[in-house]
C-alpha positions as CSV (number, residue, x, y, z in Angstrom):
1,X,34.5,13.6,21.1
2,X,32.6,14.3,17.5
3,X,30.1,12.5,15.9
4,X,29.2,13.0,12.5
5,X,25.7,11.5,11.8
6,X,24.3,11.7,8.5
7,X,20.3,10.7,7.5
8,X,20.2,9.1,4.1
9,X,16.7,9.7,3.1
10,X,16.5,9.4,-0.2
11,X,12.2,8.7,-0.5
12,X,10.1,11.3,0.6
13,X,7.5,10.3,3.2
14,X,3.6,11.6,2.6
15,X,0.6,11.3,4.9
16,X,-2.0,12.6,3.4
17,X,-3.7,12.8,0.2
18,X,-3.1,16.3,-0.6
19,X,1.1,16.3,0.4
20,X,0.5,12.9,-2.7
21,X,-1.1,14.7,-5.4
22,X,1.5,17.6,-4.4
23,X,4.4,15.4,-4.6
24,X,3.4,13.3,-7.7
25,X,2.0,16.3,-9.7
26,X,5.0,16.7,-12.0
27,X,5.3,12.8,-12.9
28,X,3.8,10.9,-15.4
29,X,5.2,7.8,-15.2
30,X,4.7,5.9,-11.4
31,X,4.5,2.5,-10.5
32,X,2.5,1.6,-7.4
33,X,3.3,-0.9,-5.0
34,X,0.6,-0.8,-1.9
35,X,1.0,-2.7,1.2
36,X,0.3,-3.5,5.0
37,X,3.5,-2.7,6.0
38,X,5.8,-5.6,7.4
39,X,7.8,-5.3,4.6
40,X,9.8,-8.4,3.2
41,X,11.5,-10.1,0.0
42,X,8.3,-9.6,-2.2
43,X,7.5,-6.3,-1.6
44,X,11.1,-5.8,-2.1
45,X,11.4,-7.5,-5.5
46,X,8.0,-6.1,-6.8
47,X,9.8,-2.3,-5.9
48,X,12.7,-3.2,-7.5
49,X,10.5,-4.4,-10.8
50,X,8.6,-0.7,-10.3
51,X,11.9,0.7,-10.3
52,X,13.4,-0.8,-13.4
53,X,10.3,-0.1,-15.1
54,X,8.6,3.5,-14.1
55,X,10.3,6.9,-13.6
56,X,9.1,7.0,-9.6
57,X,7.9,4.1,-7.4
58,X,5.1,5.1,-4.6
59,X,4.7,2.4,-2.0
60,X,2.0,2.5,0.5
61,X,1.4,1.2,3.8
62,X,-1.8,0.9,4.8
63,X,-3.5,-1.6,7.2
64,X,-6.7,-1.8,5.6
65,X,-9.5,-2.5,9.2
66,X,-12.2,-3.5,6.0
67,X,-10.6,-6.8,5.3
68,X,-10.5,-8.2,8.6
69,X,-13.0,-10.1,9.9
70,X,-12.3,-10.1,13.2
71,X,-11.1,-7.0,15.4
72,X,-8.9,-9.2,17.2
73,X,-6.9,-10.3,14.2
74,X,-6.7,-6.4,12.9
75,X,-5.6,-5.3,16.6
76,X,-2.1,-8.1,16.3
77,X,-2.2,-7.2,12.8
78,X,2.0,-6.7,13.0
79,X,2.9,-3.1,12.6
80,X,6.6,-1.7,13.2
81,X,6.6,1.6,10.5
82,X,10.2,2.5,11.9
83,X,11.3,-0.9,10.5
84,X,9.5,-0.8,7.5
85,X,11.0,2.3,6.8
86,X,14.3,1.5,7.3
87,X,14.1,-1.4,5.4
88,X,12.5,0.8,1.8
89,X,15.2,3.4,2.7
90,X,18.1,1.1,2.1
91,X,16.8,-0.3,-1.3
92,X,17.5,3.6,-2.7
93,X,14.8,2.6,-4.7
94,X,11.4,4.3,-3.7
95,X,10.8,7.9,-4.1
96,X,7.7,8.4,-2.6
97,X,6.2,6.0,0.8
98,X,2.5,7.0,1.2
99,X,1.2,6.5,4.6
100,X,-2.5,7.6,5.6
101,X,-4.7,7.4,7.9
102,X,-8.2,6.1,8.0
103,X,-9.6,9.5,7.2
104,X,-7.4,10.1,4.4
105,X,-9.0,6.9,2.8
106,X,-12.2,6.6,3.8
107,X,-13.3,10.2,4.7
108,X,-17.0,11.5,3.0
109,X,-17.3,8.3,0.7
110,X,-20.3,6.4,0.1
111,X,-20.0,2.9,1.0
112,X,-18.3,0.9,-1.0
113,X,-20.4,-0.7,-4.0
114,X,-17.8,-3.7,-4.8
115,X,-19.8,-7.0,-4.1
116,X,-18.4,-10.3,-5.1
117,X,-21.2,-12.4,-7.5
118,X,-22.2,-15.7,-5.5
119,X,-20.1,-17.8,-8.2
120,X,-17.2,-15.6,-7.5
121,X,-17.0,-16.9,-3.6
122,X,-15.1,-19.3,-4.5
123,X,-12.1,-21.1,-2.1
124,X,-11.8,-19.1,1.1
125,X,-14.0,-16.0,-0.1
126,X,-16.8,-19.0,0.8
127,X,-15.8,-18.2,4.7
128,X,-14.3,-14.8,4.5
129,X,-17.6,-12.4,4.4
130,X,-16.7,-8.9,3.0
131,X,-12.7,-9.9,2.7
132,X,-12.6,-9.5,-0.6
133,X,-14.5,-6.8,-1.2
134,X,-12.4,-4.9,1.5
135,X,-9.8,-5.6,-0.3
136,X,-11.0,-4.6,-3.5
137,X,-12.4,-1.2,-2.1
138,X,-9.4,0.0,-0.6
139,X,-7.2,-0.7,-3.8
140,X,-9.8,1.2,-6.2
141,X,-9.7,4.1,-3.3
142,X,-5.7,3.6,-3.5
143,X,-5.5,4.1,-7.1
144,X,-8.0,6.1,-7.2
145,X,-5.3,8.4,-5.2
146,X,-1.9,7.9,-6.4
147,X,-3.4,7.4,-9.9
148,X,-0.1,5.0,-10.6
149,X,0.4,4.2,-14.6
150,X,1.2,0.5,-13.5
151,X,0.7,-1.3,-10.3
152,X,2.9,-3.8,-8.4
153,X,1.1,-6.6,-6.4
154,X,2.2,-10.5,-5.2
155,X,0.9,-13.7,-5.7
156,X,0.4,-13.4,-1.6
157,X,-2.4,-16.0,-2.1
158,X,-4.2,-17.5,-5.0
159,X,-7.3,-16.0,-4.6
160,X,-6.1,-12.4,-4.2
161,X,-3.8,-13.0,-7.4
C-alpha cells in the first residue's frame, strides 16, 4: 500500500537571532506578535490583524523565566511547541515563528535598567515584585531583535494593556 504524505509548512521556523535578522533582512514591513506559546483565539485574531495589515507576520514564543515570581509557577508554566505549531501553521498566515532560547535573549547583556516608579505599582504590580519589569525587559529585548514596524499585543489583563 502507498501513502502519499505531504507537510504544509508554509512559515519558516527560526531559533536564533542570527537565522531572524537573516530571514527578515529583505522586509520592511513586519508585524510582531510575541508570545508564551499556548496559543489560542487572541493570539490568533491579533495574527490575523498583523496579517491584514503588514507584508510578513513574525510570532514568537518565548516563556519569559524573568516575569515569574515563583520557580514553581514558571516550571507548570504550560508548554506543548508541537501544538502551538500546528495550530500557527493552519492559519497560513505567519511567515516567520521565532523561537529562542534563553541565551539568544539574554546572552552578554547588562541587567535590565527598566524599573517601575513607586506610583506606577499600581493594582497587582503592588504584589508582583519585578513582574512587570520582566515583562517590559524581555519585550524591549524582543523588539529590539525582530525590529517589527508594528506590534501585535492583547488586552490579556488590564495592567499589562
Amino acid at each position: 500500500m502507498f501513502y502519499l504524505f505531504k507537510i504544509y509548512t508554509l512559515m519558516k521556523i527560526l531559533i536564533n537571532k542570527t537565522s531572524l535578522a537573516k530571514s527578515l533582512k529583505d522586509f520592511s514591513d513586519i508585524g510582531f506578535v510575541p508570545t508564551m506559546g499556548s496559543i489560542h483565539k487572541g493570539h490568533l485574531s491579533l495574527i490575523t490583524k498583523s496579517n491584514q495589515i503588514c507584508n510578513k507576520t513574525v510570532v514568537s514564543i518565548f516563556v519569559n523565566p524573568k516575569q515569574f515570581n515563583s520557580k514553581k509557577d514558571f516550571k507548570t508554566y504550560p508548554k506543548n511547541i508541537k501544538k502551538d505549531l500546528k495550530l500557527l501553521n493552519q492559519t497560513k498566515k505567519v511567515d516567520f515563528v521565532y523561537i529562542p532560547k534563553f541565551k539568544d535573549i539574554f546572552k552578554n547583556e547588562a541587567k535590565p535598567k527598566i524599573k517601575l516608579n513607586k506610583e506606577d505599582k499600581i493594582l497587582c504590580a503592588k504584589f508582583r515584585e519585578g513582574h512587570f519589569e520582566g515583562v517590559l525587559d524581555v519585550m524591549n529585548r524582543l523588539t529590539n531583535i525582530v525590529k517589527p514596524t508594528k506590534i501585535f499585543m492583547g488586552n490579556k489583563d488590564f495592567q499589562q494593556l
